[in-house]
C-alpha positions in Angstrom: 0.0 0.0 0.0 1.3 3.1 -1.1 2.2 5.7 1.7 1.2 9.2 0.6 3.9 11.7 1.9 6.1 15.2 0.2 8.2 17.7 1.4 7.6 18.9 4.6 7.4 22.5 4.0 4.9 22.1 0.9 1.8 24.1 1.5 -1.9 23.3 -0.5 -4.0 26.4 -0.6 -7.3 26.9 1.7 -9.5 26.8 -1.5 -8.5 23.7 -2.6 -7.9 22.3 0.6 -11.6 22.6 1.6 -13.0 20.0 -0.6 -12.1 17.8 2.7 -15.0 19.1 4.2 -17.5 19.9 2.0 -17.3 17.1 -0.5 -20.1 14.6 -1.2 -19.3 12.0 0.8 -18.2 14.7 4.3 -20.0 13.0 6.8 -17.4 9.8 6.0 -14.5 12.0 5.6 -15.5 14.0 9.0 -14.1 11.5 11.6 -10.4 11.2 9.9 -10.3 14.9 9.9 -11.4 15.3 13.3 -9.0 12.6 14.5 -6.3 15.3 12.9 -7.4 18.4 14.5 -9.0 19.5 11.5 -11.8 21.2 11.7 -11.7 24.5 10.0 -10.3 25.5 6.5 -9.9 29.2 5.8 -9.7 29.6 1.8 -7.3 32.0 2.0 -4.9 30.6 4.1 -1.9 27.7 3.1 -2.1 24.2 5.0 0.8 21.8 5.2 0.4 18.8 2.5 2.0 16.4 5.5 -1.0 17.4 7.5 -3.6 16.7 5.0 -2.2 13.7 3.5 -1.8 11.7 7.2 -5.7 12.6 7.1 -5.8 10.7 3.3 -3.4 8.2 4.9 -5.9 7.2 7.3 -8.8 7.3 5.0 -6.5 4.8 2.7 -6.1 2.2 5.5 -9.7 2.2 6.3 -10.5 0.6 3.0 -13.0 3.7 2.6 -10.8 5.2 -0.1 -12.1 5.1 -3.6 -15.1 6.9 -3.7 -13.9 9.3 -1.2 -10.8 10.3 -3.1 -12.9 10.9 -6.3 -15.6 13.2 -4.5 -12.7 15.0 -2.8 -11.4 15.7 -6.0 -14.3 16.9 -7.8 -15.5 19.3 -5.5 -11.5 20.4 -5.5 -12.5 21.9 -8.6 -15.9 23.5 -7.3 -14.0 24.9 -4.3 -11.0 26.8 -5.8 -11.9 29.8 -8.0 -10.8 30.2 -11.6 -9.8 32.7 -13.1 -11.2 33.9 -15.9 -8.4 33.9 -18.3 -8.7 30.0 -17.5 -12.3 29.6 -17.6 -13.0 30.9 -21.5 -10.1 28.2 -22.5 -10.9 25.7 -24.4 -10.8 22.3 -22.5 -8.0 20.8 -24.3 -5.9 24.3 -24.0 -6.6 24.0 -20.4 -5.7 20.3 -20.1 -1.8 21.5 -22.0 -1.5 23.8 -19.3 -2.9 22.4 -16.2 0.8 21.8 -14.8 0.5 25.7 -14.3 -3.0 25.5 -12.5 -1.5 22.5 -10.3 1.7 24.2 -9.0 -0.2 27.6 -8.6 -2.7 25.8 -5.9 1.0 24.9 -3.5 4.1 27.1 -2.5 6.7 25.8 -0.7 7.6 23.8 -3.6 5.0 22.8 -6.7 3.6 19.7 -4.9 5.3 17.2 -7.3 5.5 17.1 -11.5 2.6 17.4 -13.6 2.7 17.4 -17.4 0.0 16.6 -20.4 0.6 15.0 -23.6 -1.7 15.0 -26.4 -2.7 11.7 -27.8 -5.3 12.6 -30.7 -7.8 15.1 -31.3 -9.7 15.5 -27.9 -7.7 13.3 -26.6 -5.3 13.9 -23.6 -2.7 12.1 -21.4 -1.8 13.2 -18.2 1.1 11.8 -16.1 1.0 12.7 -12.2 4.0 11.9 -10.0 2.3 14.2 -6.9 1.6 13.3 -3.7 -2.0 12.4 -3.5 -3.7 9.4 -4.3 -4.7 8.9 -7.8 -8.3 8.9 -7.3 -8.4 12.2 -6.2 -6.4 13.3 -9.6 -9.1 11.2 -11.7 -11.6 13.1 -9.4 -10.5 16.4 -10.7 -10.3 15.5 -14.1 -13.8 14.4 -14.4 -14.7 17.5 -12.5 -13.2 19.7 -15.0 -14.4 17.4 -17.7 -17.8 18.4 -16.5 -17.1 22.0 -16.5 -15.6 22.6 -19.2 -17.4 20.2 -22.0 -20.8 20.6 -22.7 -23.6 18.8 -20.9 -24.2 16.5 -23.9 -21.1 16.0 -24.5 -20.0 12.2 -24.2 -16.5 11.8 -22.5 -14.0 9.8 -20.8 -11.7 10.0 -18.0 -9.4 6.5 -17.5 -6.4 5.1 -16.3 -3.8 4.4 -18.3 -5.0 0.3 -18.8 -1.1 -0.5 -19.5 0.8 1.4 -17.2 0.2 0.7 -13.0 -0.9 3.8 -10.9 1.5 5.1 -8.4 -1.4 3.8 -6.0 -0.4 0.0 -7.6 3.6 0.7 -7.7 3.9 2.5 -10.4 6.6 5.4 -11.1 3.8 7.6 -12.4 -0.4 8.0 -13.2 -1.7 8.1 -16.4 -5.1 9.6 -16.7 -6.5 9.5 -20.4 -9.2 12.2 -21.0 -11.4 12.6 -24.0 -14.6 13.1 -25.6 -16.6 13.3 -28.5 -16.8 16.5 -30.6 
């Protein structure tokens, strides 16, 4: 079982950081954070990644992980504002440059290596080596997927079926995106 740790002066911003408490499934999240001391997250303020990830740590070894990694992930993306220089992107502009929007979200250091390759029209790769478990990345990714694609539109968001997750050993994550259009 992979251990999720970083740097201990890397820092996650409050806006981001909040999708630990306000996320779908909250009320199953609640008890890890309280166990932690966590009880309150200002947007505006920077929390340590150590901090946050012994409360993922915990959620890990309670075999309660999956679907509340993805739900933390998603409302990641409803929690932390975008700029508007983002938001009139097109998604697959955004996808090329969401290393950008990843290391903006941590000081301290950029919270480990993010980078996107394009695999085919509407289709993206992206490769994570960060500290958080995978399913919160996928979480995100359908999130934005969602924001940024219309609501007919029909789309993807996958592991690499070749290459193990960090979660399964792996070296790095590959989540495929695409869609239709």
């Amino acid at each position: 079982m992979r251990v999720y740790e970083c740097d201990p002066n890397v820092e996650l911003i409050g806006f981001t950081a909040r999708a630990l408490l306000e996320n779908l499934n909250a009320e199953q999240v609640k008890p890890f954070l309280d166990a932690h001391r966590i009880t309150e997250i200002e947007p505006e303020s920077w929390y340590k990644v150590k901090d946050l990830l012994a409360v993922l740590n915990d959620i890990m070894r309670s075999g309660a992980s999956a679907g509340n990694f993805v739900a933390i992930g998603m409302k990641a993306v409803e929690t932390t504002p975008m700029p508007p220089e983002l938001a009139q992107l097109e998604f697959g502009d955004f996808l090329m440059g969401y290393s950008e929007v990843f290391k903006q979200l941590h000081r301290n250091d950029d919270g480990g290596t993010v980078w996107t390759e394009k695999a085919g029209p509407n289709h993206y790769v992206l490769h994570f080596d960060v500290p958080y478990p995978d399913d919160i990345m996928y979480g995100v990714l359908f999130a934005y997927a969602r924001h940024f694609l219309p609501d007919d539109t029909y789309y993807v968001v996958a592991y690499d079926e070749e290459i193990p997750t960090r979660d399964r050993g792996g070296e790095e994550t590959l989540i495929h995106v695409s869609w239709e259009g």
